[in-house]
Structures are given as structure tokens and as C-alpha cells.
Steps between C-alpha positions, in 0.01 A plus 500: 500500500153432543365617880194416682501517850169365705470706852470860498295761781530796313108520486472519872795772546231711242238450654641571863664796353165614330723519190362359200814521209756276502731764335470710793605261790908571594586363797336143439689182375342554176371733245384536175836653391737240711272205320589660162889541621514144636327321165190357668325339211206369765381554832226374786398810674352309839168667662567449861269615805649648731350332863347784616247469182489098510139499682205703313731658307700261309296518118470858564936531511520237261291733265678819561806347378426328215348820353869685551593216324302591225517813535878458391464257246304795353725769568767347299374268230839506328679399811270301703229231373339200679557133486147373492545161284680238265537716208622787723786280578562425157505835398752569790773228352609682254376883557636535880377870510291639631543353877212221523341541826308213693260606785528262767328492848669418815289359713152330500318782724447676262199242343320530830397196447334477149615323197234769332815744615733290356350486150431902557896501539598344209289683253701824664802353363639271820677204382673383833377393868726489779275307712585630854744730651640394841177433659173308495247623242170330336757274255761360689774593800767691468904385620424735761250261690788263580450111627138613546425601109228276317458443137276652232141564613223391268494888402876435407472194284209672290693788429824277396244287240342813393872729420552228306222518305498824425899521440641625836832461644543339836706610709612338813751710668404583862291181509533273776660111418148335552346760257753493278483142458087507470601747191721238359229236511244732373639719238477370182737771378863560526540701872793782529601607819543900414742609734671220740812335578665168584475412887827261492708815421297776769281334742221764472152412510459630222697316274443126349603173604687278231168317478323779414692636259537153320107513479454804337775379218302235489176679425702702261516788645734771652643675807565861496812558688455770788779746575390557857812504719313319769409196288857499333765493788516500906523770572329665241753798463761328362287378208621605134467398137738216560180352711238548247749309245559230753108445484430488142817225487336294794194533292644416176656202659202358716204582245660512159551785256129624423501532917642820608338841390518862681234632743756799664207635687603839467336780680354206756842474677626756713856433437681298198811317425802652438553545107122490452411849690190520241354416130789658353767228625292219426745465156781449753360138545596393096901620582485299801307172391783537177766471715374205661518276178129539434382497089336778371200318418444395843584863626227630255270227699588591846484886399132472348405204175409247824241695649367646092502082462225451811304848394481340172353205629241617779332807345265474250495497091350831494339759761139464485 
């Protein structure tokens, strides 16, 4: 079974840790040795900064973790090898080892406000923006502005045109609705939402109305679902596998099947959902969407070939 999952913060729990080898982490949601045990064919590793970095030292974070990125991508060529472009993916359909790993930032402080950064970004590898966390930054507002959250800026709308250009992913999670719907408008590209869940079934802020989530099938993309407790149940400790699974079906049946992908966000939650305690259990979600009638072609989907399909799509031919 073919498994790609779109949210991870394994980078920051490095770089907090002043640890630099994935192999060595073991008391983290994932590891280089639970990815191997699990069958992770492909994984975003997200670059978020923290807040206490967000002003003067956002680039500099940014930076620090994208080299321990590399850093392990070197370490363990045989294990470990980046997802930079089209024939990357290509290669990864039918050799699904070594793990393909996507660098992803979380988070549009980290540009500080220059598309030069941007472009800087993406020649280190970075395929994927998320474009705000919960707050305001230079692009856009994030959900956690509430009624008062505005659109994309100017600044915002130049970096959507210019990610797709060069073959980035955008990434809408955390975005606020007006934002979010300036990104549909814009983007010429299909838009994922990494690591976020439907609204109808947990009334989080973080989560998507039907609306949105019928847009971004529309625009042919994807929406990672999150295994935070707090956006799967109320209250948040009595969330389990059995929520996660009643996601991806809500998903399935309100955007189609090339809808639903995973974005766990492990080692960004401080808690997870019973049956899915880290990167190890995230198997247990094939048993359970088989018992629930679904094919195994649209399992394979769900568990990774949806979000390969939009990779595919956005990066480009070849790195430059």
C-alpha cells in the first residue's frame, strides 16, 4: 500500500532538541526507524517557526532547519532522498524506497517579505508554502484573526502567482476563509490543504466548511486529514481512529475520490487519537477503511496516490 502523508514537525522537534539525526529521536511521533516500520513511501517534513522566532528571526529558523533536513537526506542516501520534481515522482511509482521526502514551509514569515527569499527557498529544495499559521503575516491572515481577518495582501497574491511558476505547492491550511478564497481565485494551480479537517463534523476553527472543501476538489487538489484530537471530536479526548475514518468518508462523499489524502501532523500535536499514538499505527487506517466497504484502489488514494497525483502536477519537469 502506497503511503504519503502531507503534515509532519519532526524538523522543529530537531531543531528544538539541537538534534540533527532522525535515527536518533525516541520519544517523538516519528522516526527514521518507525517510518521504515510503518511503510512510508513519501513524506512533507513542514519547517515551522516557532513564534518566539517569527520577527527578525524567521529566515534565520527557516534556514537552520532545512539544513537538518539535508543534513539527513545525506546521512542516509539509501533510506532517505528528496522529492524535488516530476520525474522524482515518477521514479517513486514504481520504486517506493527509499522514503521520498518533500520540504515544506509552514508559514509565510519565514520570506520576510521577499519573493527574492522565495526563489532562494526553492532552489534549497522547498516545494510547499503554507501561507500563514494562525496569525497575520505579510501574505494573508491566519483562522486565528477571527471575523476581523482580511484577505491576501498584494505581498500574498505575488507569492501565490510566483509558487506557481516556479512549481510550488500551496498550501492553505491555517488560512483564514477570505484568504483562502483570494487563493482560489488566484492560484492557477491545484491548492491542497496539508493538514485540516471538515468543520460540519468538529466545529474547530481550524477545520473547513463544506464550501471550502468543495473548492479545493474543484481546483483539483487535496486535504490532508489531521489527527489532532481537538479538530476531530468535542471533547478532544475521546477522539480515536474511528474519527479520522469518519473524515476521510465525509470527504470521499462531499469532494469525490481524488479528495481525501493524509496530513497526520505528527510531532505538531501534543496528543493523538486513540489507535494512531504515532507513525507506526498509521497502517491501522487500511484495516479500518476495509471494513467500512471501501475498494482498495480508493484506500491506496486516501493512504497516499491522491496527494503523488497533485505533486505530479505542481512541481516542475526537472530541478533546475
Amino acid at each position: 500500500m502506497f503511503i504519503f502523508d502531507a503534515h509532519i514537525d519532526t524538523l522543529g522537534i530537531l531543531a528544538e532538541r539541537g538534534c540533527e539525526d532522525l535515527a536518533a529521536l525516541t520519544d517523538s511521533h516519528v522516526n527514521l526507524e518507525k517510518m521504515e516500520k510503518a511503510g512510508i513511501n513519501a513524506q512533507f517534513f513542514a519547517v515551522y517557526v516557532p513564534s518566539r522566532y517569527r520577527f527578525g528571526l524567521a529566515l534565520h529558523k527557516a534556514m537552520e532547519m532545512i539544513d537538518i533536513f539535508w543534513q539527513n537526506v545525506e546521512r542516509y542516501p539509501e533510506k532517505l532522498q528528496p522529492l524535488l520534481n516530476r520525474e522524482d515522482c515518477r521514479i517513486l511509482e514504481t520504486n517506493r524506497q527509499p522514503i521520498r521526502c518533500l520540504l515544506s514551509i509552514e508559514g509565510g514569515e519565514a520570506l520576510e517579505g521577499s519573493l527574492s527569499n522565495l526563489r532562494n527557498f526553492f532552489k534549497l529544495g522547498v516545494r510547499a508554502l503554507t501561507l500563514t499559521w494562525n496569525h497575520r503575516n505579510a501574505l494573508a491572515d491566519g483562522v486565528g484573526e477571527g471575523k476581523f481577518a482580511s484577505g491576501l495582501s498584494e505581498f500574498g497574491r505575488e507569492v501565490v502567482d510566483e509558487m506557481n511558476r516556479l512549481g510550488m505547492i500551496v498550501d492553505v491550511s491555517h488560512l483564514a476563509e477570505p484568504g483562502f478564497w483570494d487563493v482560489v481565485e488566484v492560484s492557477s494551480q491545484p491548492i491542497i490543504a496539508s493538514h485540516s479537517n471538515a468543520y460540519r463534523l468538529c466545529g474547530h476553527r481550524r477545520n473547513l466548511t463544506d464550501e471550502q472543501i468543495k473548492a479545493i476538489a474543484d481546483s483539483g487538489g487535496v486535504i490532508g486529514v489531521n489527527f489532532h484530537p481537538g479538530f476531530l471530536a468535542d471533547p478532544p479526548r475521546t477522539a480515536s481512529i474511528d474519527h479520522v475514518v469518519e473524515q476521510i468518508l465525509y470527504l470521499l462523499k462531499l469532494g469525490g475520490s481524488d479528495t481525501p489524502a493524509l496530513g497526520s501532523d505528527f510531532d505538531g500535536i501534543s496528543s493523538t487519537p486513540a489507535g494512531l499514538e504515532n507513525v507506526e499505527k498509521t497502517p491501522n487506517l487500511i484495516t479500518k477503511l476495509e471494513k467500512q466497504g471501501v475498494s482498495e484502489t480508493l484506500i491506496e488514494k486516501v493512504m497516499g496516490k491522491n496527494l503523488l497525483r497533485v505533486v505530479s502536477q505542481v512541481l516542475p519537469e526537472k530541478s533546475s
